[in-house]
Every structure is written in C-alpha cells, then in structure tokens.
N, CA and C of each residue as an Amber inpcrd file, in Angstrom:
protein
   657
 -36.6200000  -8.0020000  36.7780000 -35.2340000  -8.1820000  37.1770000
 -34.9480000  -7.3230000  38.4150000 -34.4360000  -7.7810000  39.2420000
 -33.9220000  -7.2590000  40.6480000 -33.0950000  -6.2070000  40.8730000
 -31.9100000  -6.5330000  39.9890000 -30.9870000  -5.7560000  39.9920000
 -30.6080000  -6.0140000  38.4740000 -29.5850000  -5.1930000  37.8320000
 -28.7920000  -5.1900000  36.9300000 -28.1080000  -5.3580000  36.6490000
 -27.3460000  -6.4200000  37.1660000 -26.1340000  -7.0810000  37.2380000
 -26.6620000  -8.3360000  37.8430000 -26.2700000  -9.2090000  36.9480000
 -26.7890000 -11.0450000  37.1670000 -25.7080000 -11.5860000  36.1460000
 -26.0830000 -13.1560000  36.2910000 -25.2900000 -14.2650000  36.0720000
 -25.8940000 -15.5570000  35.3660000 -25.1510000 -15.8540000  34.2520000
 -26.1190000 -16.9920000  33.4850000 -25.4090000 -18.1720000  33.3570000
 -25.2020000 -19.5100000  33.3910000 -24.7580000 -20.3160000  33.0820000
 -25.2130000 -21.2580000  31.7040000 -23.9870000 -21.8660000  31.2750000
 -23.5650000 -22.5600000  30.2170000 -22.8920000 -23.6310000  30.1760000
 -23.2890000 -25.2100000  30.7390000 -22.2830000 -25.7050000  30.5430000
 -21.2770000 -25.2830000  32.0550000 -19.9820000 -25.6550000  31.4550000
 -19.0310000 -25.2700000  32.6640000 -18.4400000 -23.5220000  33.0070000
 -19.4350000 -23.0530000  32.0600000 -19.3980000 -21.6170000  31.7350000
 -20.2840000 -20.5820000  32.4800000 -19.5770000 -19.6090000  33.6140000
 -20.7270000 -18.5890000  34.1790000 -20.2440000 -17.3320000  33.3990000
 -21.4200000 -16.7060000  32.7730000 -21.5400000 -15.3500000  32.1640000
 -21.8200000 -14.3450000  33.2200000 -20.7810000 -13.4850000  33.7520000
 -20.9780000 -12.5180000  34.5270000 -21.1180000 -10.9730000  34.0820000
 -22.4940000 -10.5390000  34.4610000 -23.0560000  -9.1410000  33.4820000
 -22.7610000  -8.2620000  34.4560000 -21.5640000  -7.2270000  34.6880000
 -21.8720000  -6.2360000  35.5110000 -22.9970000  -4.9020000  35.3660000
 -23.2630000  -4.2200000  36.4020000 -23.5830000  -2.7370000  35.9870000
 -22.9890000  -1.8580000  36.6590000 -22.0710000  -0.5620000  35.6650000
 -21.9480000   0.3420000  36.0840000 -22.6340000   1.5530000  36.0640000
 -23.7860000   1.0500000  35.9580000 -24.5130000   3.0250000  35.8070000
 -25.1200000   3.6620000  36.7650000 -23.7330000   3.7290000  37.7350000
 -24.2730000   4.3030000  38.7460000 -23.0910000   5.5200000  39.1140000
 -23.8610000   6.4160000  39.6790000 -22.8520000   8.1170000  40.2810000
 -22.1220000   7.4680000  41.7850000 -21.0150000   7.9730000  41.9660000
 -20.2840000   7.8410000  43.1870000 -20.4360000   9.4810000  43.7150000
 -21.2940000   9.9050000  44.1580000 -21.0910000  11.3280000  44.4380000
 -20.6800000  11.9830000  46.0630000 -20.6610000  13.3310000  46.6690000
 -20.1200000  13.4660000  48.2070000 -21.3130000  12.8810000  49.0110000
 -22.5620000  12.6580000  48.3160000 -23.6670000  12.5880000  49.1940000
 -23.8580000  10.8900000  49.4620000 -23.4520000   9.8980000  48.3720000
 -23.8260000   8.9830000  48.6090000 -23.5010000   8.5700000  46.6250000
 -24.3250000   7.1520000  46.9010000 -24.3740000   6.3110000  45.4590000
 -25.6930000   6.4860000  44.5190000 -25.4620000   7.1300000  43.4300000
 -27.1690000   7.0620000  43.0000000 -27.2700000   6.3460000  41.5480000
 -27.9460000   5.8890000  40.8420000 -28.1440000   5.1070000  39.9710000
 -27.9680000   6.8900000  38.9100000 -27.4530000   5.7490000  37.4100000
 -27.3790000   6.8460000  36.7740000 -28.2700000   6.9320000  35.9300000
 -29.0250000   8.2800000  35.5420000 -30.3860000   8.2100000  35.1560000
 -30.8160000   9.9530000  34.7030000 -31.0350000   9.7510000  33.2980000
 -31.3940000  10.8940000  32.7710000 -30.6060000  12.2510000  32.6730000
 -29.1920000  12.1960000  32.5860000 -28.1850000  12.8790000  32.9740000
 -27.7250000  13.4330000  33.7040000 -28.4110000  12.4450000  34.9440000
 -27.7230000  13.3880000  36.2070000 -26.5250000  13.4290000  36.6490000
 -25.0020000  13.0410000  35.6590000 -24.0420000  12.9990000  36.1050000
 -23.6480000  14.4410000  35.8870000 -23.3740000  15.1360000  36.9790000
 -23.2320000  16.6800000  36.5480000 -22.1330000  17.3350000  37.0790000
 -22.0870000  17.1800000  38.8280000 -20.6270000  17.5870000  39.5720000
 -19.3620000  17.0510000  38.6370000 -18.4040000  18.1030000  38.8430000
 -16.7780000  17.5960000  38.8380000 -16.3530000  16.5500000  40.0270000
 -17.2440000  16.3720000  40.6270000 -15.9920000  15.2630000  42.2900000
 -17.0660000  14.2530000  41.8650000 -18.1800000  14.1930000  41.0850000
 -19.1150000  12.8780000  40.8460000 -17.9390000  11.7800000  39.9310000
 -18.2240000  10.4270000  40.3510000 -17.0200000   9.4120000  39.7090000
 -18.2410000   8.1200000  39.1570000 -18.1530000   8.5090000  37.5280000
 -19.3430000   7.9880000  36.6170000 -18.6350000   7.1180000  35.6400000
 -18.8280000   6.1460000  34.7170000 -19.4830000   4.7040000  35.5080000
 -18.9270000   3.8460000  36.7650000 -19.4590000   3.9410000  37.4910000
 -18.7360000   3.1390000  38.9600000 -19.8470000   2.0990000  39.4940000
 -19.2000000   1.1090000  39.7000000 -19.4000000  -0.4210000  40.6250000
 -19.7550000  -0.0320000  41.8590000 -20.9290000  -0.1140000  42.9120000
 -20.9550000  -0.1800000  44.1900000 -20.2360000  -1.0010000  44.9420000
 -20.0100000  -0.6740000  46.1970000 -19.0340000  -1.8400000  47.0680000
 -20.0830000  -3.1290000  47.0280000 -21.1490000  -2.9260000  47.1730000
 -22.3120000  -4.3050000  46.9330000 -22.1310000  -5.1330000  46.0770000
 -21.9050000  -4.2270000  45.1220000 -21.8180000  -5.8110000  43.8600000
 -20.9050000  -6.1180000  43.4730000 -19.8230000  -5.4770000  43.5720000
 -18.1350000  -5.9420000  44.1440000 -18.1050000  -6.6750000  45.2620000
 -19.1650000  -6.9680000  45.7320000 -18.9600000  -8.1550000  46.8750000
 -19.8350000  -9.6110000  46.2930000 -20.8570000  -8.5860000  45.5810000
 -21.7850000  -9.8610000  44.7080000 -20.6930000 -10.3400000  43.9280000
 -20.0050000  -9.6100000  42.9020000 -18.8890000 -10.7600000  42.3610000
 -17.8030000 -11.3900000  42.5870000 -17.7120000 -11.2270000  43.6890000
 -16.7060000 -11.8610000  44.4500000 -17.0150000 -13.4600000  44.9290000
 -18.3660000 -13.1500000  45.2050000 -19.3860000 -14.6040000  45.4380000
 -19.5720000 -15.1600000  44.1060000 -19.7160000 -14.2850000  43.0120000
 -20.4860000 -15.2950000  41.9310000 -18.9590000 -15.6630000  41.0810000
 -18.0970000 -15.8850000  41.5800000 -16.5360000 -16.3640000  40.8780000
 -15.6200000 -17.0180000  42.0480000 -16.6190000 -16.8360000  42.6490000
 -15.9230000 -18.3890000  43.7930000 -16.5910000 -19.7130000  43.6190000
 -17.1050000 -20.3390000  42.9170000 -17.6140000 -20.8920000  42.9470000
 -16.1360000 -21.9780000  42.0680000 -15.9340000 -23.3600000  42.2650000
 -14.8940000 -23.6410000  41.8760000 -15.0090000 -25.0910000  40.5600000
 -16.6520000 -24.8930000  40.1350000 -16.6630000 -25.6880000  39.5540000
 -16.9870000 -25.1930000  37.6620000 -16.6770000 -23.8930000  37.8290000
 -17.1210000 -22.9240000  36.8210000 -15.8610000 -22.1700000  36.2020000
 -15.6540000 -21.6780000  34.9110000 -14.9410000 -20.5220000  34.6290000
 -15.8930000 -19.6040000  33.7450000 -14.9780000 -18.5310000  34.1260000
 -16.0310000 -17.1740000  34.0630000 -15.6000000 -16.1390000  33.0550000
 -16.6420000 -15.5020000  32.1840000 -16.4700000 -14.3620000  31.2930000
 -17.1900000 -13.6190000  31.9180000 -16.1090000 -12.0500000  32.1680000
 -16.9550000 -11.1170000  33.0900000 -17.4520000  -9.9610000  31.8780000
 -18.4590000  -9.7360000  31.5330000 -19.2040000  -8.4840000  30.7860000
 -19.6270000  -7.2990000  31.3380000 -19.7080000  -6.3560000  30.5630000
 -19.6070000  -4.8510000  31.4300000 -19.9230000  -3.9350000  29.9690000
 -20.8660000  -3.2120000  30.1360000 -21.1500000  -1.9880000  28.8720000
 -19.9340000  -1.1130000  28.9710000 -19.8050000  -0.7240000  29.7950000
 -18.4410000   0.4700000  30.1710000 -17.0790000  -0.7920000  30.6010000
 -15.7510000  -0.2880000  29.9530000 -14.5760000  -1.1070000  29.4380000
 -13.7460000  -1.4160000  31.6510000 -13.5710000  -2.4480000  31.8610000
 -12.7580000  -2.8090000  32.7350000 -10.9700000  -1.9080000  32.3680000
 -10.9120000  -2.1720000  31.4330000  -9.3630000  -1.4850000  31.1370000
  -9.5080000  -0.0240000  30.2740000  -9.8240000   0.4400000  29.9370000
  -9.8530000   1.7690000  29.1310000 -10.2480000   2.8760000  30.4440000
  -9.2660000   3.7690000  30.2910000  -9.2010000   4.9140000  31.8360000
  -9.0530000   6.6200000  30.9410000  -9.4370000   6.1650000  29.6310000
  -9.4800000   7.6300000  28.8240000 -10.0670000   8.6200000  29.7570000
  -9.9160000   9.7030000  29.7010000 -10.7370000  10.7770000  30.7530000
 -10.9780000  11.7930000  29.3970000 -12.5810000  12.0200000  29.7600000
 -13.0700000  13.6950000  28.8090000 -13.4780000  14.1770000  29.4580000
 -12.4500000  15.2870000  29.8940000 -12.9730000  15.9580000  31.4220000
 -12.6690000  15.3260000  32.5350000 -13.9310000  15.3140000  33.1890000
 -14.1200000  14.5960000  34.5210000 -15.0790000  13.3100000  34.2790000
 -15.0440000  13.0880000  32.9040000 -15.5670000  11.9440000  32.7700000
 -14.7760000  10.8170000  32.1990000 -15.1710000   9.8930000  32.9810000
 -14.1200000   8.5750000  32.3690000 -15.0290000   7.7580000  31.5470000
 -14.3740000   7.0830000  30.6950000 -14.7980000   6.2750000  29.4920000
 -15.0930000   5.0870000  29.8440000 -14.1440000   4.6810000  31.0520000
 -14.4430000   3.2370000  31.3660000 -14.9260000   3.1880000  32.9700000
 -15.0130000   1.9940000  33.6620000 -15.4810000   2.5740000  34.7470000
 -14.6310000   3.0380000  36.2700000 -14.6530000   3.7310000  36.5510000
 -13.8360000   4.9690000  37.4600000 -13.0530000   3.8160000  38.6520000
 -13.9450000   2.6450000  38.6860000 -13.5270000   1.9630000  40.1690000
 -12.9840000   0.7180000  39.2960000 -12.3570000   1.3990000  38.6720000
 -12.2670000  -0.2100000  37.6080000 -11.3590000  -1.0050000  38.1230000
  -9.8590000  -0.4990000  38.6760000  -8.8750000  -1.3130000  39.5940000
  -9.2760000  -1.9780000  40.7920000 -10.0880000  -1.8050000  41.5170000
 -11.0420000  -2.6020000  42.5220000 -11.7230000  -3.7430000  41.6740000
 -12.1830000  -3.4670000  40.9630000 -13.0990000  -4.9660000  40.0690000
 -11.7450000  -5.4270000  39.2110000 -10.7020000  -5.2790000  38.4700000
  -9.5630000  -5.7010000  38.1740000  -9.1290000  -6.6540000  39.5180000
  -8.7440000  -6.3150000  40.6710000  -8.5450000  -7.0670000  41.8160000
  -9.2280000  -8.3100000  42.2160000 -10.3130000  -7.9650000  42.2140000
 -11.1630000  -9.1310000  42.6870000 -10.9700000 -10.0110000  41.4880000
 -10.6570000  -9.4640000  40.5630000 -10.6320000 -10.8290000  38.9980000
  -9.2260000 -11.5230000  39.2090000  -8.3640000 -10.8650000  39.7280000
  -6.9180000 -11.1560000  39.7520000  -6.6460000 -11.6160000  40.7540000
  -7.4410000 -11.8480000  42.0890000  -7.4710000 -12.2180000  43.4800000
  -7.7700000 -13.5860000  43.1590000  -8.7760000 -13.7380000  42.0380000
  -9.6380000 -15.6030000  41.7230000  -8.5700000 -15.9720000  41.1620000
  -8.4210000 -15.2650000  40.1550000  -7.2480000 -16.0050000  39.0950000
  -6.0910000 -16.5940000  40.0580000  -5.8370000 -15.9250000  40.8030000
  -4.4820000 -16.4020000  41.4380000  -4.8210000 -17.8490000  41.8260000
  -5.6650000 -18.4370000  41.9280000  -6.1430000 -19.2760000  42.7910000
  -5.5020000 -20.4480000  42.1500000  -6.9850000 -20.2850000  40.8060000
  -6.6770000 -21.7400000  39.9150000  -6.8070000 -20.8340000  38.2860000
  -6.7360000 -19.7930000  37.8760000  -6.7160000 -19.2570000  37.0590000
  -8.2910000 -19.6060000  36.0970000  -9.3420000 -19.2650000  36.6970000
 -10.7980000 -19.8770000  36.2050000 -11.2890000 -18.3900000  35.6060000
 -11.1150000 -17.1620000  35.0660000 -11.6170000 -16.0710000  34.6190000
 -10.7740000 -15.9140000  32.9650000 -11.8500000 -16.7920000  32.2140000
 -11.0700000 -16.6460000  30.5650000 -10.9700000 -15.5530000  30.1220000
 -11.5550000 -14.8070000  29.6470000 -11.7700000 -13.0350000  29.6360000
 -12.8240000 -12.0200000  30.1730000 -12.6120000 -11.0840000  30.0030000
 -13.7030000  -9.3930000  30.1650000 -13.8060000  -9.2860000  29.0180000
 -15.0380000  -8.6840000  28.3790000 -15.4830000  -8.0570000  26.9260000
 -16.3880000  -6.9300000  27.4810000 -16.5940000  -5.8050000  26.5260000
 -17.2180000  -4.9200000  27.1260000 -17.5880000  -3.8610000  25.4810000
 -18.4840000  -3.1780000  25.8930000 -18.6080000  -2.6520000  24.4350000
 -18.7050000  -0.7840000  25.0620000 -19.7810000   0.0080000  24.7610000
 -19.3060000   1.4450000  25.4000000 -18.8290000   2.5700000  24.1770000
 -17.4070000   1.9710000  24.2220000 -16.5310000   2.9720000  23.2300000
 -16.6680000   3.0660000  22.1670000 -17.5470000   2.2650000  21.2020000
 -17.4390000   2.0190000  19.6670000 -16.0430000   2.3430000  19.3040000
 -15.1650000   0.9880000  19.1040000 -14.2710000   1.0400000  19.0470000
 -13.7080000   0.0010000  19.5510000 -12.2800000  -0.4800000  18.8100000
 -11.6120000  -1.7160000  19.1810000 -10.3390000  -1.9580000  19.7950000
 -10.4840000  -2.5180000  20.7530000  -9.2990000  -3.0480000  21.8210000
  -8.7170000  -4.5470000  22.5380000  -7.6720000  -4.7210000  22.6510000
  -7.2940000  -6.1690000  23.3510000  -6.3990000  -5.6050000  23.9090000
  -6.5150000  -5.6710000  25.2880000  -5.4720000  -5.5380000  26.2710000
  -5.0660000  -6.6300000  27.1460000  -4.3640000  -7.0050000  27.6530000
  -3.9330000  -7.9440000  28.6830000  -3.7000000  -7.4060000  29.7850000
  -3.5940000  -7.1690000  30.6380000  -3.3530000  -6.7560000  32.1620000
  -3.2370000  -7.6700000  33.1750000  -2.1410000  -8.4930000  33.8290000
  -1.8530000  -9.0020000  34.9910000  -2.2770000 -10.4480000  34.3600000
  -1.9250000 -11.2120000  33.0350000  -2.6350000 -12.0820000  33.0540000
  -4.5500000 -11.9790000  32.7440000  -5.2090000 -11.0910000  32.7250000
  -6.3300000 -11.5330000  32.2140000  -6.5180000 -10.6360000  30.9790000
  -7.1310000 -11.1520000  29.9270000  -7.4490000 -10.4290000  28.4310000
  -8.7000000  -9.5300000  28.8480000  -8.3960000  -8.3190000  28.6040000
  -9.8610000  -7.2170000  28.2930000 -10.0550000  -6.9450000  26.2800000
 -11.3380000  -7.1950000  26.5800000 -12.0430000  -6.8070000  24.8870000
 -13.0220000  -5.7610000  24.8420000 -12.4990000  -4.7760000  24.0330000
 -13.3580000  -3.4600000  23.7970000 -14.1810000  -3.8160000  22.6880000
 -15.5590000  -4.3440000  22.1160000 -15.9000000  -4.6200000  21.4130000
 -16.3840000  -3.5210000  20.2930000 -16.1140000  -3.4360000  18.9120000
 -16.2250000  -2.0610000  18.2360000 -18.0770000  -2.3110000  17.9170000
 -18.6280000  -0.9270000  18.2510000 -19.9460000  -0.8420000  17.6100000
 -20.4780000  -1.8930000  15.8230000 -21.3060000  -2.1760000  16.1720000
 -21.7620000  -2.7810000  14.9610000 -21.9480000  -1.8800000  13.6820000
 -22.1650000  -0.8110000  13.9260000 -22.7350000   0.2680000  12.7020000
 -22.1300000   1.3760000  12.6020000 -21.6520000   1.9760000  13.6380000
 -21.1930000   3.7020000  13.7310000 -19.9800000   4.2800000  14.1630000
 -19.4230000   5.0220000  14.6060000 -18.6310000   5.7550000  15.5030000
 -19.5460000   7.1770000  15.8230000 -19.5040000   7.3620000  16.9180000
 -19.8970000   8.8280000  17.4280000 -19.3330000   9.6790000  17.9480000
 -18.8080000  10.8870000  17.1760000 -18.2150000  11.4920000  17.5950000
 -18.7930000  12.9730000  17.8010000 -19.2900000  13.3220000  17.0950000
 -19.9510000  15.0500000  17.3180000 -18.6800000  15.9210000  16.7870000
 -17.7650000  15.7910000  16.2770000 -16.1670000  16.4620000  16.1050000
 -16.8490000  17.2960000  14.7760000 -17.0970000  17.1000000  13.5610000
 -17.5890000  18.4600000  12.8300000 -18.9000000  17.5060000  11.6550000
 -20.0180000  18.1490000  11.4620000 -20.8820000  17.8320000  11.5300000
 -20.9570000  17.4360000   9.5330000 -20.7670000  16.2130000   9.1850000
 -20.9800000  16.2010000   7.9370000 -22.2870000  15.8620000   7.6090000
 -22.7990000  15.9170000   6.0810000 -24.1830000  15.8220000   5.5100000
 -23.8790000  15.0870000   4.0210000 -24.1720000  13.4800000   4.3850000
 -23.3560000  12.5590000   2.8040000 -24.8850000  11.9170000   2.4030000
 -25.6230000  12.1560000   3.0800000 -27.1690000  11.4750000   2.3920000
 -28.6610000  12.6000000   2.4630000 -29.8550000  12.2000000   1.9270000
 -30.4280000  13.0710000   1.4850000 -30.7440000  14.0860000   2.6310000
 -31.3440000  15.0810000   2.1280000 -32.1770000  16.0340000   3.4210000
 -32.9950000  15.4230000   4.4000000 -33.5760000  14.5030000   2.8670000
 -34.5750000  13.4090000   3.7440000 -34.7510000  12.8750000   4.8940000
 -33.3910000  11.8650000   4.4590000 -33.0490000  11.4200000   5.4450000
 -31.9660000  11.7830000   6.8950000 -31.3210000  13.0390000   6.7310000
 -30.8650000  13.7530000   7.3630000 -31.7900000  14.5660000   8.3250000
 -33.3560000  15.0060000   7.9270000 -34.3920000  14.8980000   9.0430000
 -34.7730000  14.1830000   9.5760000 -34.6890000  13.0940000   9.2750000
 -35.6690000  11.6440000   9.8570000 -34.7440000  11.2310000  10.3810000
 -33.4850000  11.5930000  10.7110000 -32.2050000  11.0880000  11.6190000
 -31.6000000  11.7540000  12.0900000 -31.5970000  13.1610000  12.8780000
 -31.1920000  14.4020000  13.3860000 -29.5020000  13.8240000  13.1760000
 -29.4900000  12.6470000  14.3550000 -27.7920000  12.7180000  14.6450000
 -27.0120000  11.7380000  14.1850000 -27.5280000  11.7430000  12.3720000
 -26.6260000  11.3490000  11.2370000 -25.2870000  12.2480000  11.4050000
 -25.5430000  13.2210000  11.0910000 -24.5340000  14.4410000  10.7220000
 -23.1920000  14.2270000  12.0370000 -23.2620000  13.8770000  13.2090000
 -22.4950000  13.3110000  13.8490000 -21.9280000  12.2700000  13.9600000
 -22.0940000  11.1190000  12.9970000 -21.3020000   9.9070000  13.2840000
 -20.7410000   9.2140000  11.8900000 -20.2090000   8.2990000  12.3440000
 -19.7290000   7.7450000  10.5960000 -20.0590000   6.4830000  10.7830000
 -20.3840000   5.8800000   9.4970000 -21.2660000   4.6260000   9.6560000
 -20.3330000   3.0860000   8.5670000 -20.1300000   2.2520000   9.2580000
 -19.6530000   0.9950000   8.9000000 -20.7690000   0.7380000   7.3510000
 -19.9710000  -0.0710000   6.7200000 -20.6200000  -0.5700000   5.5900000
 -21.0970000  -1.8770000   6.0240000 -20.3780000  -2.5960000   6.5990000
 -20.7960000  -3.6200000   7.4110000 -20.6540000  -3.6210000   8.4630000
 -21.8170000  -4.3530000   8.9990000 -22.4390000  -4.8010000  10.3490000
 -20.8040000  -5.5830000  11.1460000 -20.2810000  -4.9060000  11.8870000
 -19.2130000  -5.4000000  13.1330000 -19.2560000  -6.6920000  13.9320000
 -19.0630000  -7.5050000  14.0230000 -19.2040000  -8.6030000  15.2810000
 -17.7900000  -9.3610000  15.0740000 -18.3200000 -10.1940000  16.4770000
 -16.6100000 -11.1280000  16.5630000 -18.0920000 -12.4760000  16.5030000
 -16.9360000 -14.0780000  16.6670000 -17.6780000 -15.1070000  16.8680000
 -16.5630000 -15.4970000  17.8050000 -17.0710000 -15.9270000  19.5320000
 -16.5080000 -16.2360000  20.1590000 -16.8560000 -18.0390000  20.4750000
 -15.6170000 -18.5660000  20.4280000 -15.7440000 -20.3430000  20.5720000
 -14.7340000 -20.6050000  21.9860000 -15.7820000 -21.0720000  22.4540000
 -14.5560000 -21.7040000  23.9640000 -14.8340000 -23.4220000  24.0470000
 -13.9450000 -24.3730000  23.9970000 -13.6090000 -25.6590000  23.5320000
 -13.4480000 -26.1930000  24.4190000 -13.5730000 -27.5810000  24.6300000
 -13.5410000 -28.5490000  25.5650000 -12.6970000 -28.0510000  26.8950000
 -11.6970000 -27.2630000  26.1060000 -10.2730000 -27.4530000  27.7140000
 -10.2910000 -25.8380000  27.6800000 -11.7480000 -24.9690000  27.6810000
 -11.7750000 -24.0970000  27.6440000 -10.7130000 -22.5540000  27.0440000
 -10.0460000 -23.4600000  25.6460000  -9.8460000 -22.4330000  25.1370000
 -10.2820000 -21.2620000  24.0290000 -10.0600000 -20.4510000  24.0420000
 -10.9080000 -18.9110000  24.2430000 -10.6380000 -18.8300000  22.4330000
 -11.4960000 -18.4050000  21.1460000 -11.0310000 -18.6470000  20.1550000
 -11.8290000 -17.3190000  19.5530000 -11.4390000 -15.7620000  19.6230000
 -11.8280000 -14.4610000  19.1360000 -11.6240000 -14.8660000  17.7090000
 -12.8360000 -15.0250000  16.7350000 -12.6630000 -14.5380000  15.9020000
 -13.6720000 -13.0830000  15.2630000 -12.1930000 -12.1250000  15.1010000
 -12.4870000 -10.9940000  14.0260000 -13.0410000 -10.9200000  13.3800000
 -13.0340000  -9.4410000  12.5070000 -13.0920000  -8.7460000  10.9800000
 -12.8030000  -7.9740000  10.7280000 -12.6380000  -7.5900000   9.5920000
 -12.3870000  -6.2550000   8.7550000 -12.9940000  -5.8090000   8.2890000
 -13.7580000  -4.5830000   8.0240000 -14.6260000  -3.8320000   7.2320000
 -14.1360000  -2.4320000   6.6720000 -15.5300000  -1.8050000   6.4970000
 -15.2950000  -0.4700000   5.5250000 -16.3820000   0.3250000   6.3020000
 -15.6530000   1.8860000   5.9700000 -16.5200000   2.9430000   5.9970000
 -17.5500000   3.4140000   5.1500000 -18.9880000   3.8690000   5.4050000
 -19.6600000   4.0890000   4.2880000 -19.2120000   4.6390000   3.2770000
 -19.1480000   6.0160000   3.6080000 -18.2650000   7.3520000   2.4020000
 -17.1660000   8.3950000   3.5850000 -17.7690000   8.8660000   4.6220000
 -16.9970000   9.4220000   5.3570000 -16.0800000   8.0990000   6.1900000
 -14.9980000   9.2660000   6.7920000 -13.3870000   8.3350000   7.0340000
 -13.2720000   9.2020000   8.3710000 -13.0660000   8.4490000   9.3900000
 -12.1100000   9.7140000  10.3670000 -10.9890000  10.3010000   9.7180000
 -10.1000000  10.3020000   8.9460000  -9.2200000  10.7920000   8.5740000
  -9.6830000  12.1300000   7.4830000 -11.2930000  11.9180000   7.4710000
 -11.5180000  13.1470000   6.5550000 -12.0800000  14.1420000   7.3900000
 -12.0920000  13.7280000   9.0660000 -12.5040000  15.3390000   9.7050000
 -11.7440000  15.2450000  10.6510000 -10.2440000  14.7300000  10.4830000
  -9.1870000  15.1440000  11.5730000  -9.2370000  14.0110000  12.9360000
  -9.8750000  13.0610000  12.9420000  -9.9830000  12.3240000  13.9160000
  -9.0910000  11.5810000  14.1280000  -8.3160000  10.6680000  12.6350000
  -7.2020000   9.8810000  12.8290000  -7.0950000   8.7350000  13.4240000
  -6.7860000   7.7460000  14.2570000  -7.0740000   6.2010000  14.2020000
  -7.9640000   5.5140000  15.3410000  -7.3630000   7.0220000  16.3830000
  -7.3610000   6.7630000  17.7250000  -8.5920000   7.9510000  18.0750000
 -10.0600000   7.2590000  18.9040000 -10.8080000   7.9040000  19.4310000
 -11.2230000   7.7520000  20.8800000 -11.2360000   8.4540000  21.8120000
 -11.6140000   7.9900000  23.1900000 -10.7340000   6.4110000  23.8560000
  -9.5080000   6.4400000  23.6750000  -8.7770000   5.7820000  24.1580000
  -8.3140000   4.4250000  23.1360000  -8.9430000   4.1850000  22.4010000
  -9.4870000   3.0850000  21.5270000  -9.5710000   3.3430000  20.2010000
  -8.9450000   2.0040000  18.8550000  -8.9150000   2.2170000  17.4540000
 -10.2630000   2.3880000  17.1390000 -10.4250000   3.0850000  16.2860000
 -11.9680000   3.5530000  15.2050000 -11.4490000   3.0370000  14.0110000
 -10.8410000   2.4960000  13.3210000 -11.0970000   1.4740000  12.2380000
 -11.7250000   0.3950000  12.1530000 -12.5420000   0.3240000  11.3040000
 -13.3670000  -0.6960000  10.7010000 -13.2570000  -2.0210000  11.0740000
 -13.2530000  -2.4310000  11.9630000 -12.6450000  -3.5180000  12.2260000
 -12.9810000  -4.5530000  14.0280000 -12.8610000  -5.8790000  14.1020000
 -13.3490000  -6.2240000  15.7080000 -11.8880000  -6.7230000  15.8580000
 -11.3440000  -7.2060000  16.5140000  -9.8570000  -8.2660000  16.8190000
  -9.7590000  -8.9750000  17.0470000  -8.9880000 -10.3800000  16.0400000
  -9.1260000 -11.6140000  16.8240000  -8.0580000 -11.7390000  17.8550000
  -8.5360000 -13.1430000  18.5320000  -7.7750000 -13.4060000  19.6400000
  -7.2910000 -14.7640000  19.8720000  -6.6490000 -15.4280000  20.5680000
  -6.4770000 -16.7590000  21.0790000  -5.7670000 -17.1270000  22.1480000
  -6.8190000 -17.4870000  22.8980000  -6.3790000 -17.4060000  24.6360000
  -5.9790000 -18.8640000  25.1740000  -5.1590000 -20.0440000  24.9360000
  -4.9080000 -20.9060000  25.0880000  -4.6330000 -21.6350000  26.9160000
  -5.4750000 -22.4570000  27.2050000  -5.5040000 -22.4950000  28.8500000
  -4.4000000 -23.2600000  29.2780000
C-alpha cells in the first residue's frame, strides 16, 4: 500500500479511509511512529495539506456518495493536555465535507472509532459516529484486579480497563435512495462499572456505557 489513506468502491458507494497519524510539528510533518509525539506546540492526530487535497479529488466525483472513515473522531476536540482526542485539523477536513455537500449533498456520514466510546453528532448538516470499542474501555484511572493472578500476568494491562460482556458493533444498511439505517445495541459490563472507580458516564469527550447508537439518516 502506498499510502494510508485510500478509497474503495461499492456499488454507488465510495468508502473514504483517512489517515491521521501524523505530527504537525515547528520543523515540518512527520508520520506518527513509536511515540514520538512529545513537544507541547506538536498538533497530533493531523491530516496533511496533501491528502486534504487527495480528498477533495476523491468526493468530487459526481456519480458516487461517500462515507468518510477516520480511526481518530472528525468531531470530538476533547484535549488531555496538549493532546487532542480527535484530529487537531479536523475543521479543515469538516470544510472540504461541507464545501461537497453544498453542492448536491452526496457525503451520507463520517464514522470513526479511537475513543472507545459512543457518539452521534450532527454538525452543519453532516452526521459524525464515534464508534464504541468492541470489548473494553481504557482508562488507567485506578488499577482494579477482578480475575485470577493468572491471568492478570498473562495480561499486564487488564488491571487498567473494563471489559464489555458483549462484543459491541452497529449493522449499517444504506438502501436504494441511499438511506443511511444505524442499527445499535445495548450491553453490559463484565463485573467492574465506571461508576465503581469514579469515572461516571462521560470519558474523553464521549459516553462509556455499554452500548453503540442507532441512527436514521433519511436522503
């Protein structure tokens, strides 16, 4: 693969995969890699002007509508520190989605995963989806121990997260006249709860309950 950010088609459907894992730093742009996000003025996950120009090309195209994907969230601007949750240049790639739309309105949604954790936002006319982790939340906030030693060695960074009883997903259906059909769920926590080490509903910008969100985006 060339780059990390490409495009798949479906039908009347283009799947657009961004990548943000790259540093905006004083020196220049560097791919992000092995933790080198380290300065305070470094701006981490960020879009190059390049492929903000690549998608600008791959959503002009006028015989297509488009779902744009992204590991790090288009709408979530939580900050820990000097680090952002979602990606730093995110109102520049918001633009260019809202620049097409104006046109003939051909961009059904953004989905994005990252946060473990669940979200539906709307912004300017287009739907963003924070998709919640399939299995966990990670937090590192205070370190519990609910299964054996055993297995608490053979998994160092159990003791940091809390784990779904069931496996998370949505089932997404888009229909003849391309409308958009999120379906949800509801689940459970194994034995630990955020509410049993102070965490409460809301983590890194985004709900931590058990749960994905449905939706229905009608064209």
């Amino acid at each position: 693969m060339k780059h990390g950010y490409y495009s798949v088609v479906k039908d009347n459907i283009k799947f657009v995969f961004l990548d943000a894992n790259y540093i905006k730093t004083d020196l220049g742009i560097l791919p992000q890699c092995k933790a080198n996000f380290k300065s305070p003025t470094d701006k981490c996950p960020y879009i190059p002007p390049e492929q903000i120009e690549w998608l600008k090309n791959e959503i002009s195209n006028k015989q297509y509508y488009f779902v744009i994907c992204s590991h790090q969230s288009l709408s979530n601007n939580f900050m820990i520190g000097n680090h952002s949750r979602g990606i730093t240049n995110q109102e520049d790639v918001r633009a260019v989605l809202e620049q097409r739309n104006a046109k003939n309105n051909r961009i059904l949604f953004c989905i994005n995963g990252n946060d473990h954790g669940d979200a539906v936002k709307q912004i300017n006319g287009i739907y963003y989806c924070s998709l919640n982790s399939a299995s966990y939340i990670w937090h590192g906030m205070k370190k519990t121990y609910q299964y054996s030693q055993e297995i608490h060695d053979k998994y160092s960074h159990l003791k940091d997260i809390i784990l779904y009883e069931e496996p998370l997903h949505i089932i997404v259906t888009i229909d003849e006249n391309t409308n958009v059909k999120i379906e949800g769920m509801h689940g459970h926590y194994q034995n630990v709860t955020p509410d049993d080490i102070g965490m409460g509903d809301m983590w890194n910008g985004v709900s931590i309950r058990p749960q994905t969100s449905p939706l229905y985006i009608k064209r």
